[in-house]
C-alpha positions as CSV (number, residue, x, y, z in Angstrom):
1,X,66.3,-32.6,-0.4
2,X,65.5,-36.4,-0.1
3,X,62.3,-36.6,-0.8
4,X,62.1,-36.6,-4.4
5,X,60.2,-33.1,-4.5
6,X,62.7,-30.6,-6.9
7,X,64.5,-27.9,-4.5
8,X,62.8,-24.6,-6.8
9,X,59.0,-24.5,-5.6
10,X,59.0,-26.3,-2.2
11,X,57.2,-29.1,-2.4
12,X,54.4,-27.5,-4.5
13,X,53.6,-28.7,-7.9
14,X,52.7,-25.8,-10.9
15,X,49.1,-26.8,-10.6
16,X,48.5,-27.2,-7.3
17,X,49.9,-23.8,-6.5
18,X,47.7,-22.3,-9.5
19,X,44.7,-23.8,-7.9
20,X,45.3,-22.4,-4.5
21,X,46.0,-18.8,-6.4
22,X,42.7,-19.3,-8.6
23,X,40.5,-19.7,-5.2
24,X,42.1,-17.0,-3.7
25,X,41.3,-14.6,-6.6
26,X,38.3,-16.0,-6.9
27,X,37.3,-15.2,-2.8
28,X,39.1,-11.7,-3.7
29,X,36.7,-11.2,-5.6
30,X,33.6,-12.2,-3.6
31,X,35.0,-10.2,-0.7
32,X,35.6,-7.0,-3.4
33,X,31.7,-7.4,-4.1
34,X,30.2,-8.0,-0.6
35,X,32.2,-4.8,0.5
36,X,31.0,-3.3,-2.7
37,X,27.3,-3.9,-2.0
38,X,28.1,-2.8,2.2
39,X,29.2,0.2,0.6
40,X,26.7,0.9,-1.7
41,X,24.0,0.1,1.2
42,X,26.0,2.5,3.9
43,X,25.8,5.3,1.5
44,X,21.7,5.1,1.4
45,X,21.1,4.5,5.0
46,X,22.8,7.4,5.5
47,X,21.0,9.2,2.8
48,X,18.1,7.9,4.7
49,X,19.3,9.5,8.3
50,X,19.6,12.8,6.1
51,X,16.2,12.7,5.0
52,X,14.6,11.6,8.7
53,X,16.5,14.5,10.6
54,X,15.4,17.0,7.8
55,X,11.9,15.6,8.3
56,X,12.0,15.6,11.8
57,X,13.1,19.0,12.1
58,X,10.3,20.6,10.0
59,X,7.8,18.6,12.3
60,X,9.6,20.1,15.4
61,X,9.0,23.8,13.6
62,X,5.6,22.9,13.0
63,X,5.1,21.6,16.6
64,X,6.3,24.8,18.3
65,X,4.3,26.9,15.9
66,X,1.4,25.2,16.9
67,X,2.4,24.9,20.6
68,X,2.9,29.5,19.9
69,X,-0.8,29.3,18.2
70,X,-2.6,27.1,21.8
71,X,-0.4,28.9,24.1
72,X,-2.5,32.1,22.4
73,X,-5.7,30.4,22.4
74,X,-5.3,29.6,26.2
75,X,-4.6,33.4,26.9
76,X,-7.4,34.7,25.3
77,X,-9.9,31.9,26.9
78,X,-8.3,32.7,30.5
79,X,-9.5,36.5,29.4
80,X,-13.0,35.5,28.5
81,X,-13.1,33.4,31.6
82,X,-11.9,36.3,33.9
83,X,-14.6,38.7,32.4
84,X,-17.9,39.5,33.5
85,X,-20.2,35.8,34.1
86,X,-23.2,38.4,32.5
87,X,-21.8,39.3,29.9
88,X,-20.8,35.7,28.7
89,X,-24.3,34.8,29.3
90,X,-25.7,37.3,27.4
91,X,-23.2,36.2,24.3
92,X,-24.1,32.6,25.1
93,X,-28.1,33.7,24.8
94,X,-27.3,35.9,21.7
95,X,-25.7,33.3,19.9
96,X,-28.3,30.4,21.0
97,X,-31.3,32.7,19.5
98,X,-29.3,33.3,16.3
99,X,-29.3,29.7,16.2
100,X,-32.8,29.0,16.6
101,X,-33.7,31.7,13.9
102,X,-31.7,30.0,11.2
103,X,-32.9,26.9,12.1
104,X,-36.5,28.0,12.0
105,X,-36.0,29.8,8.9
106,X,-34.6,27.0,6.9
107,X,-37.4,24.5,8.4
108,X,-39.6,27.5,7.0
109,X,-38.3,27.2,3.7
110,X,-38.6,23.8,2.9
């Protein structure tokens, strides 16, 4: 080998070689902990997701429950609307004189 470097480690020097194996443990090591934290943050998003499709499910219960509870509602108002026009007038006079007696009677007590 002519160039003065000793034939056993190639042209690298004991220091040289230790510095390049230092900076490689050292960005191991950086690389370990960034996946680390990846990790740790992959594992709560998907917590998260969990959580969201649990709570998103419970709203869609609670949607169709209360879609089954108007759906009713509707039915029972297209059967008062179909009835008798007299007969909801007379409720509508009914209630209106109920009215006007509580009114009057609380203005009387005051």
């Amino acid at each position: 080998v002519g160039d003065g470097a000793p034939s056993g480690n190639y042209g690298y020097t004991n220091s040289g070689y230790s510095v390049y194996e230092e900076e490689n443990e050292r960005l191991t090591e950086s690389l370990r902990n960034k996946v680390s934290a990846i990790k740790s943050l992959s594992i709560e998003i998907g917590t998260e997701v969990k959580n969201q499709n649990k709570m998103l499910s419970e709203m869609d219960n609670d949607f169709d429950s209360t879609g089954g509870l108007l759906g009713a509602t509707m039915g029972r108002l297209r059967t008062l609307s179909r009835g008798s026009q007299t007969k909801l007038l007379c409720y509508m006079m009914l209630f209106s004189l109920f009215v006007f007696f509580v009114i009057y009677w609380i203005i009387k007590l005051r």
